[in-house]
TIMI-325527 format. One line per 3 residues: their letters; for each residue x, y negated, z negated of N, C-alpha, C. Coordinates in steps of 0.02 Angstrom, whole numbers, plus 50000, padded with zeros to 5 digits. Atoms other than C-alpha are relative to their C-alpha. Layout:
% TIMI-325527
a) X,Y,Z,X,Y,Z,X,Y,Z ~ ...;
% end
This chain:
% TIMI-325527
xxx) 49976,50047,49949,53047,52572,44360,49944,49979,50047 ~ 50058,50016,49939,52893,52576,44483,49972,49949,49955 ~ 50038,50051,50050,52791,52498,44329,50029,49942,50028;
xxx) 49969,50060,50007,52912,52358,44323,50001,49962,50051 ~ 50016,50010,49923,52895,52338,44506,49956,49957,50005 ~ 50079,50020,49989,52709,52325,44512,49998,49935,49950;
xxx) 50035,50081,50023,52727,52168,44373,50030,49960,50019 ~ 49950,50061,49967,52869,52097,44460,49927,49968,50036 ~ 50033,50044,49961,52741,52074,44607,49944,49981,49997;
xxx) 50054,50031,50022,52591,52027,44493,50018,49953,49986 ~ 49983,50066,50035,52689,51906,44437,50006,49943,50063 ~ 49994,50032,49936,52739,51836,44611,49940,49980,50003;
xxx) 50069,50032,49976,52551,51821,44669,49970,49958,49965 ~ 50036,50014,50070,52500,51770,44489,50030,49911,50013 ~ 49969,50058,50019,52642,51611,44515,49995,49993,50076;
xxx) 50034,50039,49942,52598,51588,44714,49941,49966,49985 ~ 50053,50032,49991,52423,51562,44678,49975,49942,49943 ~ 49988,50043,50063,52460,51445,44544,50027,49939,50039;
xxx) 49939,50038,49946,52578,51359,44661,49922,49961,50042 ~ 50023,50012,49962,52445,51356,44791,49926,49947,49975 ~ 50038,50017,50055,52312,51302,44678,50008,49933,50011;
xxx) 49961,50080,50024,52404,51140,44618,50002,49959,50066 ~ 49977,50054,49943,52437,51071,44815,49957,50031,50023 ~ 50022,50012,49948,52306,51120,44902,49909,49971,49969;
xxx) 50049,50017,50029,52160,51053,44789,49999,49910,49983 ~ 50012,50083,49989,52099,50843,44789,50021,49986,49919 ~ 50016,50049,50069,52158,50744,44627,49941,49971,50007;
xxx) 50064,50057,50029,51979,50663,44548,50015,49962,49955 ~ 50014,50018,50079,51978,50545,44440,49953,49999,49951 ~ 50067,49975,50045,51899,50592,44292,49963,49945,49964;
xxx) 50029,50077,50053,51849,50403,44249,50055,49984,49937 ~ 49970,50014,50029,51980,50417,44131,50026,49918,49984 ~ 49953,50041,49957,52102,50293,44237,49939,49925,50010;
xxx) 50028,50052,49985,51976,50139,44228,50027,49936,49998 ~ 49940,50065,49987,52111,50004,44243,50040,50022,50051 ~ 49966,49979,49939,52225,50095,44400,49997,50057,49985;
xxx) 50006,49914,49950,52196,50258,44496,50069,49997,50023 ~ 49927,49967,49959,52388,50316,44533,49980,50088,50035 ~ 49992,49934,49973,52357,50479,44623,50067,50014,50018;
xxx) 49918,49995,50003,52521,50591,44627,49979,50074,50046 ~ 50010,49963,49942,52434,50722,44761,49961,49970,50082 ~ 49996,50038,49896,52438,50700,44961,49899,49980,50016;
xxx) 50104,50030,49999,52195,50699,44947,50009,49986,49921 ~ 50003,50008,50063,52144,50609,44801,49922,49952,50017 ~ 50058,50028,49991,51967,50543,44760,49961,49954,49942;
xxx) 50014,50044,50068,51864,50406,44654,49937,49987,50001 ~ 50056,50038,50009,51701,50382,44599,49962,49991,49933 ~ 50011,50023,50086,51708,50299,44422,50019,49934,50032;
xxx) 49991,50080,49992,51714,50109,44403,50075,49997,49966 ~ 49922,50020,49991,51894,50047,44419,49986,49931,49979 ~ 50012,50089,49991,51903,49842,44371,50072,49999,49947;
xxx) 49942,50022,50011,52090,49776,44343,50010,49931,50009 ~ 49965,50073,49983,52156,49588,44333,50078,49990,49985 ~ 49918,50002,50005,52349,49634,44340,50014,49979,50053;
xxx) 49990,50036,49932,52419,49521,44441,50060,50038,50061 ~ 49963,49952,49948,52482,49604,44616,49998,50080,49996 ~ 50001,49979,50020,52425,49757,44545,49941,50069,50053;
xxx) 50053,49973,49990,52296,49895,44651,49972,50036,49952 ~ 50043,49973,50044,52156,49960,44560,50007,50068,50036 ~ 50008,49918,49955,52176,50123,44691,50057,49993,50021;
xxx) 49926,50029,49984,52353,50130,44699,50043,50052,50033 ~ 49967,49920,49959,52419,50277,44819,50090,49977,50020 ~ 49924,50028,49988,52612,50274,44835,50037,50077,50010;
xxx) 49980,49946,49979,52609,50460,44900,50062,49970,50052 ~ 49960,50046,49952,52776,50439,45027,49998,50043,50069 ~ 49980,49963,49940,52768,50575,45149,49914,50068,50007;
xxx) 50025,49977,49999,52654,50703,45210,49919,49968,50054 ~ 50044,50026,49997,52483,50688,45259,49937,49957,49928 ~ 50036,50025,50083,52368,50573,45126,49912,49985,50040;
xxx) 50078,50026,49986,52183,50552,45116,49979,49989,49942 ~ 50042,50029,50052,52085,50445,45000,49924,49989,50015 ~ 50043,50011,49966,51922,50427,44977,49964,49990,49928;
xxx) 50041,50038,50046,51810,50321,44869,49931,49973,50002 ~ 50042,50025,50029,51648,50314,44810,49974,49955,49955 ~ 50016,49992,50044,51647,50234,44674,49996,49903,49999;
xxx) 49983,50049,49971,51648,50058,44628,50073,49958,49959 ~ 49950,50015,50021,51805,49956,44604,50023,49919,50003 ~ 50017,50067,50008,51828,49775,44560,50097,49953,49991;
xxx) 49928,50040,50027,51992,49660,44552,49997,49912,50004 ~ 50005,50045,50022,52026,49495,44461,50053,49954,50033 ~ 49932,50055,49999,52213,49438,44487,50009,49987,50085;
xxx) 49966,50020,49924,52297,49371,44637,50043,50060,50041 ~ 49954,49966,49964,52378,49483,44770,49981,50070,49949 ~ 50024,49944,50025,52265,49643,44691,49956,50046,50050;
xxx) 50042,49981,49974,52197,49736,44808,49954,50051,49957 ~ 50025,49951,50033,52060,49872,44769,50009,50046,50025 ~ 49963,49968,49983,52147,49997,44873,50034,49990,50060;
xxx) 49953,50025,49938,52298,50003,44945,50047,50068,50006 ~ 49944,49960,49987,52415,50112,45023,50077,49957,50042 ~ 49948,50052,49975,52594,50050,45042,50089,50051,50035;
xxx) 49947,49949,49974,52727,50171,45148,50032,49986,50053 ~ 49974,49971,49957,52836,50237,45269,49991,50037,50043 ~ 49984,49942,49942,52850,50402,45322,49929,50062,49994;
xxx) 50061,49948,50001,52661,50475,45291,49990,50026,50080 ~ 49996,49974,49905,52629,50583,45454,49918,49944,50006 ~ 50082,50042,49993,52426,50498,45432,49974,49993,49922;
xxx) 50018,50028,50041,52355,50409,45307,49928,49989,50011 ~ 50076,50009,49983,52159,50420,45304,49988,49957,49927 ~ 50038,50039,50048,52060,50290,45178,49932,50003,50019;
xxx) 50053,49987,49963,51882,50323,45175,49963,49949,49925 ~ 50029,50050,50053,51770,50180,45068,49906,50019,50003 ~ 50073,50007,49985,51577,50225,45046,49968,49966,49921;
xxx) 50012,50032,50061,51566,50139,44875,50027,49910,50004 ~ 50005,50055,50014,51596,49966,44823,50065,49942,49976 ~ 49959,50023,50022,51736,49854,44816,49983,49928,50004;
xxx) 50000,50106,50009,51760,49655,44759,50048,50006,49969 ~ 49907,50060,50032,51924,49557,44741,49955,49929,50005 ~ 50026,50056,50008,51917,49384,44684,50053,49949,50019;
xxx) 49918,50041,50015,52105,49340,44679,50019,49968,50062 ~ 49970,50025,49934,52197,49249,44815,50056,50061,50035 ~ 49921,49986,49956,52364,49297,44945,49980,50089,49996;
xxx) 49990,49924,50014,52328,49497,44967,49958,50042,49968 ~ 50067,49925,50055,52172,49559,44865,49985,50007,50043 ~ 50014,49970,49963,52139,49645,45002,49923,50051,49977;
xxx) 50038,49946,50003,51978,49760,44988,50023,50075,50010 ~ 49967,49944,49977,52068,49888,45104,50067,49966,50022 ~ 49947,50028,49992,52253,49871,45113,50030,50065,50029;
xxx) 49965,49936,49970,52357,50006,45236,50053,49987,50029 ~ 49941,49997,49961,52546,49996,45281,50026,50060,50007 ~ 49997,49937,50008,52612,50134,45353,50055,49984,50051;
xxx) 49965,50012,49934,52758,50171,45481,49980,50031,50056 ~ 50040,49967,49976,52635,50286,45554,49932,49997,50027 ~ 50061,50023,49997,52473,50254,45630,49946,50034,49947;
xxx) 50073,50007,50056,52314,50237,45498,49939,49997,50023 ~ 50068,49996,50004,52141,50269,45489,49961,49973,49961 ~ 50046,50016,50060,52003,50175,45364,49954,49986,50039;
xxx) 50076,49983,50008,51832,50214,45359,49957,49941,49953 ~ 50029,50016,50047,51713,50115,45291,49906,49996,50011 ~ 50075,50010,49999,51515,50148,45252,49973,49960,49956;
xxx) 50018,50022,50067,51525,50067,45086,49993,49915,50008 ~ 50016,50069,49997,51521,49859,45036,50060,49982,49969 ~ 49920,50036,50018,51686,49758,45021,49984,49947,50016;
xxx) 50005,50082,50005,51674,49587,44975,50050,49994,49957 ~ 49939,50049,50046,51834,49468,44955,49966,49912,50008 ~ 49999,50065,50005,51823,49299,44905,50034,49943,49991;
xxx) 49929,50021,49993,52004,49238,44891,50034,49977,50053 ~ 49979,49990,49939,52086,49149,45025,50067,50038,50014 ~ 49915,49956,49974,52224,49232,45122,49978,50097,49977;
xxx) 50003,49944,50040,52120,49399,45060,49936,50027,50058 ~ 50036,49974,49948,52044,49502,45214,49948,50056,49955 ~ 50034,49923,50034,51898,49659,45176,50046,50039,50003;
xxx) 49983,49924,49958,51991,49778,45286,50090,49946,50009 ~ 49907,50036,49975,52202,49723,45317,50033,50076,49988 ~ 49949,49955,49996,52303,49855,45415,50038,49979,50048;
xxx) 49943,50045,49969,52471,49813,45456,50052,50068,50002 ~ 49935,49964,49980,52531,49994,45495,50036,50003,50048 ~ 49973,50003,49938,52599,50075,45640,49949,49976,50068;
xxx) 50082,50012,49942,52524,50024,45810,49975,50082,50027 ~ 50060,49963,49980,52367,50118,45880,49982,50027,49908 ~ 50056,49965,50056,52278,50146,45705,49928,49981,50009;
xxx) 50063,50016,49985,52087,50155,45706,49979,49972,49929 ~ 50026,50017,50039,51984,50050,45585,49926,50017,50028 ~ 50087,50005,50004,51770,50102,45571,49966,49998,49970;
xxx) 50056,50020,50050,51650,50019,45511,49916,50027,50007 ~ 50075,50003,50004,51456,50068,45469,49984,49967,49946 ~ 50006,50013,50068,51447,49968,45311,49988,49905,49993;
xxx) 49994,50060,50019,51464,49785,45251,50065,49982,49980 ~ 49954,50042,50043,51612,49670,45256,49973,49944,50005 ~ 49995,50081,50008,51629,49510,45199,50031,49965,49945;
xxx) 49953,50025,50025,51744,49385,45179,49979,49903,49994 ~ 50043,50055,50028,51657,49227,45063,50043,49952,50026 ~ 49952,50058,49999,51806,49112,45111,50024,49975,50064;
xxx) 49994,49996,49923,51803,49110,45299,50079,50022,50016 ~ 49973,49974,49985,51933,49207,45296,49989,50068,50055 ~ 50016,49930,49948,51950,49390,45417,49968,50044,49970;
xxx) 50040,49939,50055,51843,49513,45371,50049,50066,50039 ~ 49952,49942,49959,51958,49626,45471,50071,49971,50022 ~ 49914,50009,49975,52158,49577,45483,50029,50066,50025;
xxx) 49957,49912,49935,52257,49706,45630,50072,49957,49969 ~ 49948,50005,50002,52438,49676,45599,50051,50042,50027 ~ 49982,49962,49939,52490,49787,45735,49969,50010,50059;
xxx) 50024,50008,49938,52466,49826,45921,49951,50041,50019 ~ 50021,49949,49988,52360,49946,45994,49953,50020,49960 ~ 50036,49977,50078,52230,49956,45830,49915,50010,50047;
xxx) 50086,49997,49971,52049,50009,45897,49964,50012,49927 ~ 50043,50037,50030,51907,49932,45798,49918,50024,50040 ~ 50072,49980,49969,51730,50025,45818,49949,49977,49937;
xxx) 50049,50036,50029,51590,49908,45749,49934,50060,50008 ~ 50059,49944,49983,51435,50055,45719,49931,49993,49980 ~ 50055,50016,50025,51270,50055,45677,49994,49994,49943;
xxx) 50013,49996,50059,51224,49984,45515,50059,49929,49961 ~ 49938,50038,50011,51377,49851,45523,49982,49923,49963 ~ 50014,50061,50038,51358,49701,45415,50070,49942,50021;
xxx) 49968,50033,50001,51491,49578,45460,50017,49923,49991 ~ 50011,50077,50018,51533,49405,45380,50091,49974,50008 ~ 49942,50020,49992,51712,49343,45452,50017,50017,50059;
xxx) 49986,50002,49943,51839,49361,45578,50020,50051,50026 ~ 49973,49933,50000,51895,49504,45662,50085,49973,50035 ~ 49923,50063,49976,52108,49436,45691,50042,50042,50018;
xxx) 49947,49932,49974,52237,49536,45776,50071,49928,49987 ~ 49914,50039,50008,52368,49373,45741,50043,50001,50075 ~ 49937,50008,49945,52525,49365,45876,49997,50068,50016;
xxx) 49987,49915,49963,52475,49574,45893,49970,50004,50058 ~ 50045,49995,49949,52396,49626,46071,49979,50077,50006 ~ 50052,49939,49986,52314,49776,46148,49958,50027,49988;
xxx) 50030,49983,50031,52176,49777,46023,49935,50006,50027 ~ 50066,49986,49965,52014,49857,46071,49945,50019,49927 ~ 50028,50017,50032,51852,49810,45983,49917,50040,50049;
xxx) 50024,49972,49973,51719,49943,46022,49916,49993,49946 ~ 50065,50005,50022,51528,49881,45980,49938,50058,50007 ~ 50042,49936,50000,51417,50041,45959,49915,49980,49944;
xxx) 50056,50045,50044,51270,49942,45883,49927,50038,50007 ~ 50062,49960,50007,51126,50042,45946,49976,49935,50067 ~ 50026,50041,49966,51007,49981,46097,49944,49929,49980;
xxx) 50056,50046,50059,50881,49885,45972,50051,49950,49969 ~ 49975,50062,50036,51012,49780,45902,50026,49924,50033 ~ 49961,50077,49957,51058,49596,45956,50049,49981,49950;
xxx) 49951,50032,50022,51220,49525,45906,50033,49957,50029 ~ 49969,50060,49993,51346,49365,45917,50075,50004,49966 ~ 49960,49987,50035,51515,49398,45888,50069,49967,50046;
xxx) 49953,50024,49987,51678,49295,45929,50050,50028,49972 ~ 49922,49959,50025,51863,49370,45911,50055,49935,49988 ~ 49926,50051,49998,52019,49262,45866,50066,50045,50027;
xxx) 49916,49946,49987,52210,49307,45929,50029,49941,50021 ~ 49950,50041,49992,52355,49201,45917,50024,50000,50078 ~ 49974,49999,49906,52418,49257,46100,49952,50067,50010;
xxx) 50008,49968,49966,52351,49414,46129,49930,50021,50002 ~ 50075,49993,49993,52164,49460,46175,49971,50063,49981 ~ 50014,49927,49997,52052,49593,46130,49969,50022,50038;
xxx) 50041,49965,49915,51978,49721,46265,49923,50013,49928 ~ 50056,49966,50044,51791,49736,46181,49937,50007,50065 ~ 50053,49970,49954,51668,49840,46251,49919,50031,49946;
xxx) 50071,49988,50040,51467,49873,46221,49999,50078,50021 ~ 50028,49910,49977,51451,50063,46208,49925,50011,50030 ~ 50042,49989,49962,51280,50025,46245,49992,49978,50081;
xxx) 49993,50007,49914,51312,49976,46430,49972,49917,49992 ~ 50038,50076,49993,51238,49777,46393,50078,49953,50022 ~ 49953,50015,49983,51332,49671,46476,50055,49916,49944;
xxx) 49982,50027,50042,51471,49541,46388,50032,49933,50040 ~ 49997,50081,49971,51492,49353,46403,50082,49976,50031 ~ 49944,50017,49979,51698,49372,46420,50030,50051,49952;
xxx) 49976,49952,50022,51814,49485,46344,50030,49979,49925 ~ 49992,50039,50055,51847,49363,46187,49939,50001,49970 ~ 50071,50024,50030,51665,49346,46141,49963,50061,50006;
xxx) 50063,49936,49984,51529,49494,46119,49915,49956,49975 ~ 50074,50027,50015,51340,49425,46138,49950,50033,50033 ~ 50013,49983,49958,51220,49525,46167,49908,50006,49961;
xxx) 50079,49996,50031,51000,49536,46145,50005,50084,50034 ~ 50021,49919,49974,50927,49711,46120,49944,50011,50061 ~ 50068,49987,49957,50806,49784,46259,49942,49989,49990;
xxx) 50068,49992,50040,50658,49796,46160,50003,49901,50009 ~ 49997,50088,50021,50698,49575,46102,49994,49983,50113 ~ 50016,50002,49913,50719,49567,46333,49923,49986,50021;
xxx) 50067,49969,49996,50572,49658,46349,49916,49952,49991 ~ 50062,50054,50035,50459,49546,46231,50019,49921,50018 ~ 49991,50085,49978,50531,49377,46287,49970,49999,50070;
xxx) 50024,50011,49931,50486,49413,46466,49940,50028,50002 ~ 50056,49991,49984,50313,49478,46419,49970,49946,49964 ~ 50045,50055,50012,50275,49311,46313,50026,49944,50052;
xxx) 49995,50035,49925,50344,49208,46466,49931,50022,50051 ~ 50077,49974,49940,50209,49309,46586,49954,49983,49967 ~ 50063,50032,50020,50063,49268,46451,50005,49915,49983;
xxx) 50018,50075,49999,50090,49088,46435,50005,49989,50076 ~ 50026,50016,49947,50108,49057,46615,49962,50038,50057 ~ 50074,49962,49935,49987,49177,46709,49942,49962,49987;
xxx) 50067,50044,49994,49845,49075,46648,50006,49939,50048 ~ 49982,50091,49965,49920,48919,46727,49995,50029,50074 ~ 49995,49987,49928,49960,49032,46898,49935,50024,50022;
xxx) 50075,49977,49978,49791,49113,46915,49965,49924,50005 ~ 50073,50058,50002,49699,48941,46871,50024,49976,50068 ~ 49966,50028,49937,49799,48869,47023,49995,50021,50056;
xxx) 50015,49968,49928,49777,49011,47149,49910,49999,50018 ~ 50087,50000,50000,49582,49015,47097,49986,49932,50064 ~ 49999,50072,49981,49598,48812,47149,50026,49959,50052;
xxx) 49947,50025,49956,49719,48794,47272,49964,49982,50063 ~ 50017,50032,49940,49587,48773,47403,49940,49954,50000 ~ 50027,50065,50047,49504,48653,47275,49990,49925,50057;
xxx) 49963,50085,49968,49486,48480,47393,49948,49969,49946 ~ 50018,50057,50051,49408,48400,47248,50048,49961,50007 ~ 49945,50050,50050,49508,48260,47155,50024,50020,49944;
xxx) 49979,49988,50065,49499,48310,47008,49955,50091,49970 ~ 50007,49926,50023,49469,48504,46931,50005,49994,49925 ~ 49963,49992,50043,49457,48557,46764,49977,50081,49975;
xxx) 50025,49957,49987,49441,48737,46711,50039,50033,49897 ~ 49983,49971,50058,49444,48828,46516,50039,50057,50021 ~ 49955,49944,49982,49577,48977,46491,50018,50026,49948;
xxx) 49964,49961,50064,49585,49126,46374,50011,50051,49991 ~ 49969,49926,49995,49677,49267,46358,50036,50018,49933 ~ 49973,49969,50077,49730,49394,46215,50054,50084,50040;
xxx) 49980,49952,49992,49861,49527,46219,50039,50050,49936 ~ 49980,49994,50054,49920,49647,46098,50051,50084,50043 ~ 49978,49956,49997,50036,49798,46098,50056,50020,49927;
xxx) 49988,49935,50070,50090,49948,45965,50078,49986,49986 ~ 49933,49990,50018,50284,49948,45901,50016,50070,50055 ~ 49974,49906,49994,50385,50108,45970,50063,49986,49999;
xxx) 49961,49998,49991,50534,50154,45970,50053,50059,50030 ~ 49976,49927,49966,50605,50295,46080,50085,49975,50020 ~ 49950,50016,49983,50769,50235,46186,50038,49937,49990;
xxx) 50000,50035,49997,50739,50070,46127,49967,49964,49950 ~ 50083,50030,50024,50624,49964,45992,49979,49932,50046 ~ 50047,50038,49989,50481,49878,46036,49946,49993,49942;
xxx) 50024,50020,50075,50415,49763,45905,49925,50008,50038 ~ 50064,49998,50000,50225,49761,45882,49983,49950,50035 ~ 50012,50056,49981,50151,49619,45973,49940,49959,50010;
xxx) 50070,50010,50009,49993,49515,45985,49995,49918,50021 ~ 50008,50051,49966,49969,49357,46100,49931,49967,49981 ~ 50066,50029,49998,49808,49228,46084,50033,49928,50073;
xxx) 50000,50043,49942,49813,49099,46235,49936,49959,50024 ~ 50062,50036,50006,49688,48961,46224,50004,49941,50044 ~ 49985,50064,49998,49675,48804,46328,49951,49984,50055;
xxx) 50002,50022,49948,49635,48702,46463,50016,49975,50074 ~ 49945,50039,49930,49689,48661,46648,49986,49938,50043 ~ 50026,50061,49953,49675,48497,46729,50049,49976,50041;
xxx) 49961,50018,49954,49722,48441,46903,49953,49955,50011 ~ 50020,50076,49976,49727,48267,46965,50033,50002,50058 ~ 49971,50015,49913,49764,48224,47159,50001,49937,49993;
xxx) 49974,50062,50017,49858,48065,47155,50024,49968,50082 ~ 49999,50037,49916,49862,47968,47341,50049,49954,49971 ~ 49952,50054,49983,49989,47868,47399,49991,49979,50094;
xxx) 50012,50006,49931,49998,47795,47589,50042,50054,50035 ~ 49957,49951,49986,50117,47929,47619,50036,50067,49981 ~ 50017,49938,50037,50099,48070,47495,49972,50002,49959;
xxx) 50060,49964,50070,49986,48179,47407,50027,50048,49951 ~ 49969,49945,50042,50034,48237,47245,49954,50003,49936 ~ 50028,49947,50055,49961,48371,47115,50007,49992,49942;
xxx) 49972,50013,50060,49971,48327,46952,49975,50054,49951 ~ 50024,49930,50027,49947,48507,46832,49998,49987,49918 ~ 49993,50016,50062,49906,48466,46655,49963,50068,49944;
x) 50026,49951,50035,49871,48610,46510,50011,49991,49942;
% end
């Protein structure tokens, strides 16, 4: 009887860790699946080439319904037909839904090839380091239309060939962090949604130009680096280092002109003329900030003419 005992509860542990095994380990695909990735566990992962032209069809097709889900794709994945995204998640009642892209997606199709596609009744997360290019109209990189407050982040490359959004919000509350390394070719659109915050983390060295759309409601966007912004619709901003060097080739083209003038100023000639040449150079660095390499030549001449009238004398400064 003890025996029988002891295999009862080998057997138990033997069929827990079997159990445990099965759900708490990531579906891969083994490349098999090179026409649609269905994953049928809550993490699932891809980095084999996917390329499908079923129309309405995802090539990364998650339809987990509950739980927590996380995807995450390396790999690269391509779609032909209309209304195909290359991954999509399409739900309810997931508690969070993470999508993480550092590989390669292209749609071609119209209405819905989405790159990244996320409905959820729950707020969503997608990541992206990787390169998503749509070229379809009506067919965003990035389109999440879950619950409100989900975060979308980018370090990667979108772009959307058709002047379409490279980023569609379809809820309220969605924060949008643009990071270093961000490639962006489209719009970023929140539609008739509001409270959307658009958080530029670009690095102090970078200059950018970036306009928002919104049917009614505006987005709050802010420069993590402290530079200041033209209006709360628009982000424009030059790096320190690009500052830096504009206002030191401003000082070498006109210090020659201000020195020749103070030299002269107690000039009572008529007429003056005086050669002028100056060189400046300085190293790259980049510590809190870059600073490009630089290297000035400044060659010329200055001529002043005193021009009478019966009632004023005026300077005429020619270089």
């Amino acid at each position: 009887m003890k025996l029988i005992k002891q295999l009862n509860f080998l057997i138990f542990i033997f069929i827990f860790l079997i159990s445990h095994f099965k759900t708490s380990h990531a579906q891969v695909n083994t490349c098999a699946d090179t026409l649609r990735f269905v994953p049928t566990q809550n993490t699932s992962s891809n980095s084999c080439l996917i390329s499908t032209n079923q129309f309405t069809i995802a090539a990364y097709d998650i339809f987990i319904p509950t739980g927590t889900v996380s995807a995450t794709n390396t790999g690269t994945i391509t779609t032909a037909a209309d209304g195909s995204p290359a991954i999509s998640y399409n739900g309810l009642n997931a508690t969070l839904v993470t999508i993480n892209n550092s590989g390669t997606l292209t749609t071609t199709g119209i209405q819905g090839s989405h790159g990244i596609a996320l409905t959820n009744g729950n707020p969503g997360i997608i990541i992206n380091s990787g390169t998503i290019t749509t070229s379809g109209i009506e067919s965003s990189a990035i389109s999440y239309s879950g619950a409100d407050g989900g975060t979308i982040t980018n370090s990667g490359t979108l772009s959307s060939l058709t002047s379409q959004q490279a980023i569609s919000v379809g809820a309220n509350n969605v924060i949008v962090n643009i990071n270093k390394g961000s490639i962006i070719t489209g719009d970023i659109n929140q539609g008739n949604r509001t409270g959307g915050t658009i958080n530029f983390n670009l690095g102090a060295s970078k200059s950018y130009a970036y306009k928002t759309t919104s049917t009614i409601g505006t987005w709050n966007v802010n420069d993590l680096n402290n530079r200041p912004l033209v209006n709360a619709q628009s982000a424009f901003a030059i790096n320190i280092g690009s500052m830096e060097t504009a206002g030191e080739n401003l000082y070498q083209k006109t210090a020659n002109i201000t020195d020749a003038v103070d030299r002269n100023v107690k000039n009572n000639k008529d007429t003056w003329v005086e050669p002028y040449y100056s060189e400046s150079t300085r190293d790259s660095e980049e510590i809190l900030h870059k600073l490009d390499n630089l290297k000035t030549t400044n060659r010329g001449l200055m001529l002043d003419l005193k021009l009478k009238t019966a009632q004023h004398l005026y300077k005429l400064f020619l270089t």
